[in-house]
N, C-alpha and C positions, 0 to 999 in steps of 0.2 A: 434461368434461360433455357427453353427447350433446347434438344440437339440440333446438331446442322439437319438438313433435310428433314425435317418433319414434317412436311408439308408433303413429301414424296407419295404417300396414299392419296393426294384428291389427284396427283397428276396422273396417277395411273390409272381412275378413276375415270377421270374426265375426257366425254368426247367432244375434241374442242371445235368449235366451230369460228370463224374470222370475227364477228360482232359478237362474240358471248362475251358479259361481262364477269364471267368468271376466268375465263380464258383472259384476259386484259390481266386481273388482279393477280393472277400469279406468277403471268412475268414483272407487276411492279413489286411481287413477295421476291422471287428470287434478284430483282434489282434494288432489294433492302430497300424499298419504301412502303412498308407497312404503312402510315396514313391513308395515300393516297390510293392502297389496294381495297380498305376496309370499305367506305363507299359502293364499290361492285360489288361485293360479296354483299351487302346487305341487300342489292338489288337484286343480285340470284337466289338470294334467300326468300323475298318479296313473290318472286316469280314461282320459288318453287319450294315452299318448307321444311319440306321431307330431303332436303339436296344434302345429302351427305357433305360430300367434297367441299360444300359453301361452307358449311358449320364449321367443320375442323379446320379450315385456312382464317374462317374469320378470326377465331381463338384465338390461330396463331398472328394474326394481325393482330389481336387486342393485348395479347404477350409482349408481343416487340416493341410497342406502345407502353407497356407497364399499365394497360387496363387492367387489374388483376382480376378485378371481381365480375366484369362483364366478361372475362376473357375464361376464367371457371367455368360462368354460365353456358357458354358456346362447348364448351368439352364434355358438358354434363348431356348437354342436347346431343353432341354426337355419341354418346354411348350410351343412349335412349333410342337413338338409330339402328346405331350398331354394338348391341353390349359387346364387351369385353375387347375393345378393339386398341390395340398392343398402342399403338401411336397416340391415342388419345386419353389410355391410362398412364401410360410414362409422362407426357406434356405435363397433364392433369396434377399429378402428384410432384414434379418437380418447380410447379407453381403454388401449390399451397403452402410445399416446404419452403417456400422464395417468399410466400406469405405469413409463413410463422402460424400453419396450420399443421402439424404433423401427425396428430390423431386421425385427421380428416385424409391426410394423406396414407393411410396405411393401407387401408383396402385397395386402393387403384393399385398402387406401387405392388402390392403382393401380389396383387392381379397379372400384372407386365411382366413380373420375375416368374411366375408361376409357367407365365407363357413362354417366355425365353429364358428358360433355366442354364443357360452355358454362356448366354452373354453376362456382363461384369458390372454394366453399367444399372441397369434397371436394380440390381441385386445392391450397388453401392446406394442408392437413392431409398432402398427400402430401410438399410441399415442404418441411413441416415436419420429417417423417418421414425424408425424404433427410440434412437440414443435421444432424439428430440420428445419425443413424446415421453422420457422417461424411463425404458425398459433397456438400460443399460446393460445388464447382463446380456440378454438377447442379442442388443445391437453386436454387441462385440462377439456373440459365435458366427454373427454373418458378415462382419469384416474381416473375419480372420483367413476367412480363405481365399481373400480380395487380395490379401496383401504386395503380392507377388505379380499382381498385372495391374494394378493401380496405386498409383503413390496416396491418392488422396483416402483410400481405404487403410492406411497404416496410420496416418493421422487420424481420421476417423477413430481405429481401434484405439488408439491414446489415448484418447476423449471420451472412449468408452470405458476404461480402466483406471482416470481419474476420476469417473461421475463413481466408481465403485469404492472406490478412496484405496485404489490397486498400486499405493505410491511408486512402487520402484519400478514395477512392469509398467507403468504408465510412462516412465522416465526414460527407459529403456527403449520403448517407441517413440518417443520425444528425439532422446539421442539418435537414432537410424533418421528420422526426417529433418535433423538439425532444426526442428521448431524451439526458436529460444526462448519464446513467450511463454510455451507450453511447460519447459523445464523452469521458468522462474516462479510462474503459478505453483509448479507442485514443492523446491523451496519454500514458498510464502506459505504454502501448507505445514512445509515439517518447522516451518518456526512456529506455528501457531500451536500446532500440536507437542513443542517443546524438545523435537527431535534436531539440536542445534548442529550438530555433527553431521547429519545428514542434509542440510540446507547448506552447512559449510561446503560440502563433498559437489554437489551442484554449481555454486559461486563459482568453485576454482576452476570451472569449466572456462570462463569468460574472462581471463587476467586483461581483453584490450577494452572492457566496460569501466570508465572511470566508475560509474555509477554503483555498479558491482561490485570492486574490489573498497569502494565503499562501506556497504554494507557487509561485505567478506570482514573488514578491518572490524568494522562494532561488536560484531557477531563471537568473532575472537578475543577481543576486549573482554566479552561477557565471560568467555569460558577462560580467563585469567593466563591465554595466550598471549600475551605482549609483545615476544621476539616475531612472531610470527604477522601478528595483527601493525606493526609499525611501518613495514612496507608499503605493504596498501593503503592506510591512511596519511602514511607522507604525499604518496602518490595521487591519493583525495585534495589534499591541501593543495599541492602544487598546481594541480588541474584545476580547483575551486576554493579558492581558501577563505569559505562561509566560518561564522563562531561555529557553527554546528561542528565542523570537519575539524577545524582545530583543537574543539574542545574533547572528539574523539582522541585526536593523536596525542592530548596534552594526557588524557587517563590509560595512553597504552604508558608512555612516556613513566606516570609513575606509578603502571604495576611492574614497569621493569626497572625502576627503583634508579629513573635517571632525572634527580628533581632537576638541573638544569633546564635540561631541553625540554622539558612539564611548564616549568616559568616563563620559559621563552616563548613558548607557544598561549599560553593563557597572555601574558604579556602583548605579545601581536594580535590577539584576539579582541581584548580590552581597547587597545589603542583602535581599532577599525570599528567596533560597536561602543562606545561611550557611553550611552545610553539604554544600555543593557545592564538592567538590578543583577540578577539571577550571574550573569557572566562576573560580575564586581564582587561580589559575594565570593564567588570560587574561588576567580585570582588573589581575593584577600586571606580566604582560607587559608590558602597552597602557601601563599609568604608568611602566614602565621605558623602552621606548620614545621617550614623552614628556618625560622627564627627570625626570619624579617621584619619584624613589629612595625617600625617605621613607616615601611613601604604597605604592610597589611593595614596600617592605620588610614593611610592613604585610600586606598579602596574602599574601606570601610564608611570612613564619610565620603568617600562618590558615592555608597550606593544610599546610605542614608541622605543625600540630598537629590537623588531621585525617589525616592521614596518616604517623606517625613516620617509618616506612623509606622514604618516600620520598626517595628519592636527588635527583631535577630539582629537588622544593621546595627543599632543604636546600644544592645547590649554587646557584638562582639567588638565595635568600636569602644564601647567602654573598657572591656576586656585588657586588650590589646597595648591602651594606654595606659592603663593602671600596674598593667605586667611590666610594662616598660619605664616607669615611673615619673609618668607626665601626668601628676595627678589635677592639676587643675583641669587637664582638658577632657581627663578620664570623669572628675566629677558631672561636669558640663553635659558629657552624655549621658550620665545616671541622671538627671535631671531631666533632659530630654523621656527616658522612661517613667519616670515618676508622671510627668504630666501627660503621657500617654495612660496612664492608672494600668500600667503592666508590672510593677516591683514585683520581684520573686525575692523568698529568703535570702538567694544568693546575689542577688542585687543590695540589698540592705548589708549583708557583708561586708561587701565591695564598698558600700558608699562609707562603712564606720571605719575600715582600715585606710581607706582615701584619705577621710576627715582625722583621722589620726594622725598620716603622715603628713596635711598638713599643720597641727599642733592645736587642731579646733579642737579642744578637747572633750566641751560641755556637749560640742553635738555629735562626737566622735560615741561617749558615753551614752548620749539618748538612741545614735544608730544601732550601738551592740545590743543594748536592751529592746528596740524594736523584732532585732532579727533572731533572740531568743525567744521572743513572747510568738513569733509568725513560725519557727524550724519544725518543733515541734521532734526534735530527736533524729532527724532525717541524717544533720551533719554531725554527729557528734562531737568529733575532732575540731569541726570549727565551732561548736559551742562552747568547746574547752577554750578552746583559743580567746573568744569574745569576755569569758566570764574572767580569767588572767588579765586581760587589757582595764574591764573595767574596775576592777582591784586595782593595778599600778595605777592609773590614770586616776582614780578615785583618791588614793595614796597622796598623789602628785599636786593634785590640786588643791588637800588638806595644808602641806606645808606653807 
């Protein structure tokens, strides 16, 4: 948007007379009705081409309009008229920069600043022009002297010091204008860049962002902070209590080696998404873990009945039962594997000690020798194991 008064050169220009339609138009410019000025001003353009005063108000009628491109045009003609003229290279360039032209804006702008070297503004508009077009270095030696009579020139220099990847001095003018979008962009830079400590140092700025201490909470998880990371993501929960949030505070929970409140939270987690595999799976984990078989079995078939072909359900359900010595139902899932055609060694294992402890013993004997002929040396210890079984069992069946 041009300055106030920019229009102040056609009025002092202009000798008015009672019927000129340029004279009309600029009291409906100064009565903010740029529409209804534009009309006149094409008519004293009409009348007279060469009209200075007409070109530069039409501009700025085609400005307050958001003509942009016929409203260029009308600036380029007056400084065809009149090169270099301070008002219409300022206008000029703080509408290309409003157009997302800032190459195109650099010569007029240097022009204005060139001409008024002690004013702030023309000088903030060129620096702007610089950081736009790319020449961040640059930009930021001509914001820097701005800072001190323009707010918007310290943000500017920020902007100029993070296009440098200037992290902390960027941060550092971030903090003096409390731009807090400014300082999370340059966190989201030091997590990318693997500076977590540094992104943490940022977070802690903001303890009233649930969102924030949020991420403050994960970020701490990551760095094996737990006492520290638990605050903030209780504080997540309580504000949002998403599986995501829970599932953070349930992994601060047991690197601080408190399986309790780990299960209770994976627990409330489960119960609110049901039909979440991936959630089913962990809370199973965590109880198997914990020595909870029962209750880990439990999960283990929700998640394999969300998921039939899942092969990991179906094997740590098998698991789980057979640990526990529910061998029929631990079978039942190795069976489930089998016709998925996923058997590993260690499945053939499982399935000959199963079928042994239930006393099948012909096919307890064909298991162990499947999963000698498949191991391949891998398990040693349970080769021994399997070749012992099928000796007694072989024994057994002789008498």
């Amino acid at each position: 948007m041009p300055p106030p008064g920019a229009h102040l050169l056609a009025l002092l220009l202009l000798i008015q007379t009672p019927d000129d339609p340029l004279a009309e138009a600029l009291k409906l410019l100064d009565a903010h009705q740029p529409a209804q000025a534009e009309p006149l001003l094409r008519k004293a353009i009409a009348a007279d081409p060469a009209d200075l005063a007409a070109h530069f108000n039409l501009a700025l009628s085609l400005t307050l309009q958001q003509k942009d491109p016929e409203a260029a045009a009308e600036y380029r003609r007056t400084l065809e008229l009149k090169p270099g003229l301070y008002e219409a290279d300022l206008n000029l360039g703080i509408l290309l920069l409003r157009d997302h032209q800032p190459a195109d804006a650099l010569a007029v702008l240097k022009e204005a600043t060139d001409q008024r070297p002690k004013e702030a503004r023309p000088a903030l508009y060129y620096a702007q022009a610089l950081l736009d077009s790319g020449d961040a270095a640059e930009a930021e030696k001509h914001f820097e002297p701005l800072t001190d009579q323009l707010p918007q020139a310290r943000l500017g220099l920020a902007r100029a010091l993070l296009a440098q990847s200037k992290l902390p001095e960027a941060a550092a003018q971030f903090r003096i204008t409390q731009d807090k979008n400014g300082l999370l962009q340059i966190a989201a830079l030091y997590e990318k860049q693997g500076d977590t400590p540094a992104a943490i140092a940022i977070y802690k700025d903001f303890p009233d962002d649930p969102a924030i201490r949020e991420r403050l909470g994960r970020l701490q998880v990551d760095l094996n902070d737990a006492l520290a990371a638990i605050p903030n993501l209780e504080d997540a929960v309580r504000r949002n209590p998403t599986t995501a949030n829970r599932l953070a505070l349930a992994d601060a929970f047991r690197l601080a080696k408190q399986p309790a409140k780990m299960l209770e939270q994976l627990q409330l987690a489960a119960a609110a998404d049901v039909s979440n595999f991936e959630l089913r799976m962990a809370f199973g984990r965590a109880l198997r873990d914990n020595h909870s078989l029962t209750q880990a079995a439990q999960q283990f078939f929700a998640a394999a009945k969300l998921r039939p072909d899942s092969v990991p359900a179906w094997n740590e359900l098998a698991n789980v039962l057979i640990v526990s010595e529910n061998y029929p139902a631990g079978l039942d899932a190795l069976d489930h594997i089998r016709a998925l055609k996923a058997e590993t060694p260690g499945d053939l294992f499982f399935r000959a000690i199963t079928l042994d402890k239930l006393k099948r013993r012909p096919e307890a004997i064909a298991a162990y020798q499947q999963f000698l002929s498949t191991d391949a040396g891998a398990h040693p210890d349970q080769e021994f194991q399997a070749r012992q079984r099928i000796r007694i069992i072989s024994s057994e069946l002789k008498k």
